[in-house]
N, C-alpha and C positions, 0 to 999 in steps of 0.2 A: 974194942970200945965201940961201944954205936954209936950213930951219928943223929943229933938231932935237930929235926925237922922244925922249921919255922912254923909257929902256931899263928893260926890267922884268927883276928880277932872277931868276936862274936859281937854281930850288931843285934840289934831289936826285929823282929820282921813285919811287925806292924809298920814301919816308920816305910818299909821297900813297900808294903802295898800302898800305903798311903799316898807315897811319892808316885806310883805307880798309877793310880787312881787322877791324881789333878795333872800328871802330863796326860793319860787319856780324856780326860775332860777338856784339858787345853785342846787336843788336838782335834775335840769334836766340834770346839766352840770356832774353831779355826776352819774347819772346813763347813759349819754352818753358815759362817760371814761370809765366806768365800764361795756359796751355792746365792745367797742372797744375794750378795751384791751383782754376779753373773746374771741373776734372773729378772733384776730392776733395773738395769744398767742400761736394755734395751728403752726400755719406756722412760727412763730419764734422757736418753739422747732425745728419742722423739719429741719429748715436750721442749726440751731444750730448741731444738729444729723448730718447735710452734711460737716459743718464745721469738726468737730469732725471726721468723718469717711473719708475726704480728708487730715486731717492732718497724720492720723494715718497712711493712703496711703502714703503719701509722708515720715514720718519717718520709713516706711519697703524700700521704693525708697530709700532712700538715705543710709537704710544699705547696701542695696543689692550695690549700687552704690560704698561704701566704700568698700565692697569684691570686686568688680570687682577692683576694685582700687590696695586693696593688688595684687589682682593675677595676674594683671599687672605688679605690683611691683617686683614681685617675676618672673616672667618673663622676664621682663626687666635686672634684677638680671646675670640672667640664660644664657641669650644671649651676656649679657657683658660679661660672664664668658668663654661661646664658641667663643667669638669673640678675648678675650685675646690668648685663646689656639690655634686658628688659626692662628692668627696674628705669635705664638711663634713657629708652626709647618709652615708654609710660611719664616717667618725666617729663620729657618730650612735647608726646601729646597732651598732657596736660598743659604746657604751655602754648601752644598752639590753639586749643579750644579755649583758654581764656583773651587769648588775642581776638578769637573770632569771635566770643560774645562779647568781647570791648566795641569790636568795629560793628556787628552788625545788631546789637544790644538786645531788646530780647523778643523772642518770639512772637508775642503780639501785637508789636509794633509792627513786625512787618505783616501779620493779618488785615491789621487798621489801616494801612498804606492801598492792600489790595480791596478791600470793603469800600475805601477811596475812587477808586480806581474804575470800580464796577459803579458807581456811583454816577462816576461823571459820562461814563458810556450810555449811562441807563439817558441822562441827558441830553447829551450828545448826538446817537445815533435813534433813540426812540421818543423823544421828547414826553419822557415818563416821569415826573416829579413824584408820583407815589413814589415808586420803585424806588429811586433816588434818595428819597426818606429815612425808608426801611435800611438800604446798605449804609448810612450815616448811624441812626440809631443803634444797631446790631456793632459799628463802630466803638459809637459812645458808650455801649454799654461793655466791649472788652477790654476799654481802656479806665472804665471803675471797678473791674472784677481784678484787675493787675493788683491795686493795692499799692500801688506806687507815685509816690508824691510825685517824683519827677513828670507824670505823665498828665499834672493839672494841667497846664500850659497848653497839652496838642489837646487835650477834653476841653479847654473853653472853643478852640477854632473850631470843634467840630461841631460843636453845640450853637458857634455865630453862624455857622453854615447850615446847619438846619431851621434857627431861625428863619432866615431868608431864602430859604427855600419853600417854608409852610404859608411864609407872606404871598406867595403868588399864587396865583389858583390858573390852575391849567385844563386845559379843555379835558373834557370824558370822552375821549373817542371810540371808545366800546356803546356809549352812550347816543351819542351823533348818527353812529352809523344803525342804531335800531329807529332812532326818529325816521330817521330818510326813507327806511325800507317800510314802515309803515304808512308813510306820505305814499310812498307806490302802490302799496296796497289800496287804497283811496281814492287812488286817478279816475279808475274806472266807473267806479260811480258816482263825477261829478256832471252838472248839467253844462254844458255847450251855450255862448254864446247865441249863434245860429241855429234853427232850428232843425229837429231832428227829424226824418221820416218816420210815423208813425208803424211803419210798415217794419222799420228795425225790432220797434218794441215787440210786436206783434209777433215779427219771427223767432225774436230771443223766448220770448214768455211763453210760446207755442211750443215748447218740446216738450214740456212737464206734463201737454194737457191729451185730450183725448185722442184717440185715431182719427175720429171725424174733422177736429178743430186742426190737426196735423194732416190732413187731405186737402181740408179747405184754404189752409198756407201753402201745400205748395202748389194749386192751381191756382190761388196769389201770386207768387212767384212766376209762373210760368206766363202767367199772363202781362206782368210787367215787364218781362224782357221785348213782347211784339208791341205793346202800347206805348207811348211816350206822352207824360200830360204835360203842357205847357202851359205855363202862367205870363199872363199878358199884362205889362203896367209895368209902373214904377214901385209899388211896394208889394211885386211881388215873392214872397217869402224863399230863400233858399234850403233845399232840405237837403243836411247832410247824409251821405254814404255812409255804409259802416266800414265800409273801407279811410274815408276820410276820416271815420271819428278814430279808428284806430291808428292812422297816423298822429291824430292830437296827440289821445294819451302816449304812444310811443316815446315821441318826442319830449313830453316831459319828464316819462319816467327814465329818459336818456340822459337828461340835466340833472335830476336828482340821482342817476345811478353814476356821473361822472363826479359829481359830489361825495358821495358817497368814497368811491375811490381815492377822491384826492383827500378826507379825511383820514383815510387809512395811512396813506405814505407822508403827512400833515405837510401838505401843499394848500398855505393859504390863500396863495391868488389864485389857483385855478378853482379851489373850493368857492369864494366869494362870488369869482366871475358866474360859478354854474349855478348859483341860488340867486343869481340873479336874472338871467337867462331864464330860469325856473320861473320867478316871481313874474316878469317880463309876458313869458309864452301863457303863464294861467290867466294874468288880465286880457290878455288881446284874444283870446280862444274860448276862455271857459265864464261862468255868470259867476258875476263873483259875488251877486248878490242873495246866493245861495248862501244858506247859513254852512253846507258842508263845504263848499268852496271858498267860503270865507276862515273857517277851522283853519285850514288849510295852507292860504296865504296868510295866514297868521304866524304859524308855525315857522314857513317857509322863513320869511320877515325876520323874527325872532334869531334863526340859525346865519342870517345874515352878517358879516362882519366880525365872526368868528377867528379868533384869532388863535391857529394852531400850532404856531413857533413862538411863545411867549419867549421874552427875553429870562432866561437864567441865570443864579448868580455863577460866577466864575469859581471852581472846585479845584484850579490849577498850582494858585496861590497856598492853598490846604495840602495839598499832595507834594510840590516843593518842599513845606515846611517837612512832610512826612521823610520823604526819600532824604532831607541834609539830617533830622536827628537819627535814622534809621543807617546813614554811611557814618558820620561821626559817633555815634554812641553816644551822644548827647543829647537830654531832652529839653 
């Protein structure tokens, strides 16, 4: 009897290729992920590495960021703190400048105190009532450009002090002193008392003239020095030198030019004493019945009794009042 054999069953062969087919395909799709991921895997570390090394950049940035921040802070801090202490020394001086213009009130008062000032100097040391005017007026007129009621009070004293200033009339000594030097001018050719050597005339009026007329002066001259004429009697006439006549006029133009001086420095007694002196030497010396001689002591006369230190009113009373509303702030 035979023996039989197990029959092995018939499968389909489609179904083995087919099977056969999607594990090759797996195993390609397998080793395709597994070629990719190997060959990205570099460049994804690296980026990962840039990730990583821009983060760490940007957490040193943002310390550093936060210190600037403090030290801003702290700054900011610092500058509130000098701006407090500013603000409190600013307060300060504000306070302090309104103390000072309490005490010393306002600016042109203390100009009008100095316009005072120079006022009473101008009187004082140069006995100049003009001048004196001008520094009062230039006064009176900064204390109506102020604008300030309070300031009627020192504008009326300044205006009582000009009045009484413009009442007084005070010498022209600019004046005085061109009369005088014109009286000198004049000495020269007044006539003399005594008479004159006709011989002076002669010689004076002889230069202008011709050689001959100037030959025949000085063999005049030469011949007066060896001759000597005498006059006999009781009337007879003296004829002055020119030597003597130029001590005349010397000497007057010495009295009118000591005059002269002492207007200048307004010394009224030695001014008086010299025009009279003056007046004094032209009667006793010169003809005073000359109409120029008489010009003359006329003039003289007139400048006579001159009075060069008038009395002034007192600007001390005015300047007081300035310097107590100028310390108190009050006007």
């Amino acid at each position: 009897m035979t023996e039989q054999q197990p029959q092995i069953p018939k499968t389909n062969g489609w179904l083995v290729w087919l099977s056969l087919g999607f594990g090759i395909l797996a195993l390609g799709l397998g080793l395709t992920v597994s070629i990719y991921f190997y060959y990205h895997a570099s460049a994804w570390q690296a980026s990962f590495s840039a990730s990583a090394e821009q983060q760490s950049d940007m957490k040193r940035t943002l310390k550093h960021q936060k210190q600037d921040i403090n030290a801003l802070n702290a700054t900011v801090d610092t500058l509130s703190a000098q701006n407090t202490n500013a603000t409190q020394v600013l307060t300060d001086l504000q306070t302090q400048i309104g103390a000072l213009q309490t005490q010393w009130s306002k600016p042109a008062l203390a100009h009008v105190l100095y316009l005072a000032q120079l006022a009473q100097d101008a009187l004082w040391y140069q006995f100049d009532n003009a001048q004196a005017i001008l520094y009062l007026k230039e006064a009176h007129t900064e204390l109506t450009q102020s604008n300030d009621a309070e300031f009627q009070t020192l504008d009326a004293a300044v205006q009582q002090s000009l009045t009484a200033l413009a009442a007084i009339t005070a010498p022209n000594v600019p004046k005085i002193v061109t009369q005088l030097s014109e009286l000198q001018d004049a000495v020269n050719a007044l006539p003399l008392t005594q008479t004159e050597s006709e011989t002076t005339t002669k010689i004076q009026t002889g230069r202008d003239s011709s050689f001959w007329s100037n030959l025949w002066g000085s063999a005049w001259r030469g011949l007066q020095k060896i001759v000597t004429i005498k006059h006999y009697g009781t009337n007879a006439p003296h004829f002055i030198t020119p030597d003597e006549r130029a001590y005349f006029n010397a000497r007057l133009c010495l009295y009118l030019n000591q005059a002269q001086w002492a207007a200048l420095t307004h010394n009224s007694a030695l001014f008086n004493s010299s025009m009279v002196d003056a007046e004094h030497w032209l009667k006793t010396n010169y003809d005073t019945n000359n109409a120029a001689a008489q010009a003359l002591l006329q003039k003289i006369q007139a400048l006579e009794n001159t009075n060069l230190q008038p009395r002034f009113p007192e600007l001390s009373p005015l300047i007081t009042r300035l310097q107590q509303a100028l310390l108190s702030g009050r006007k």
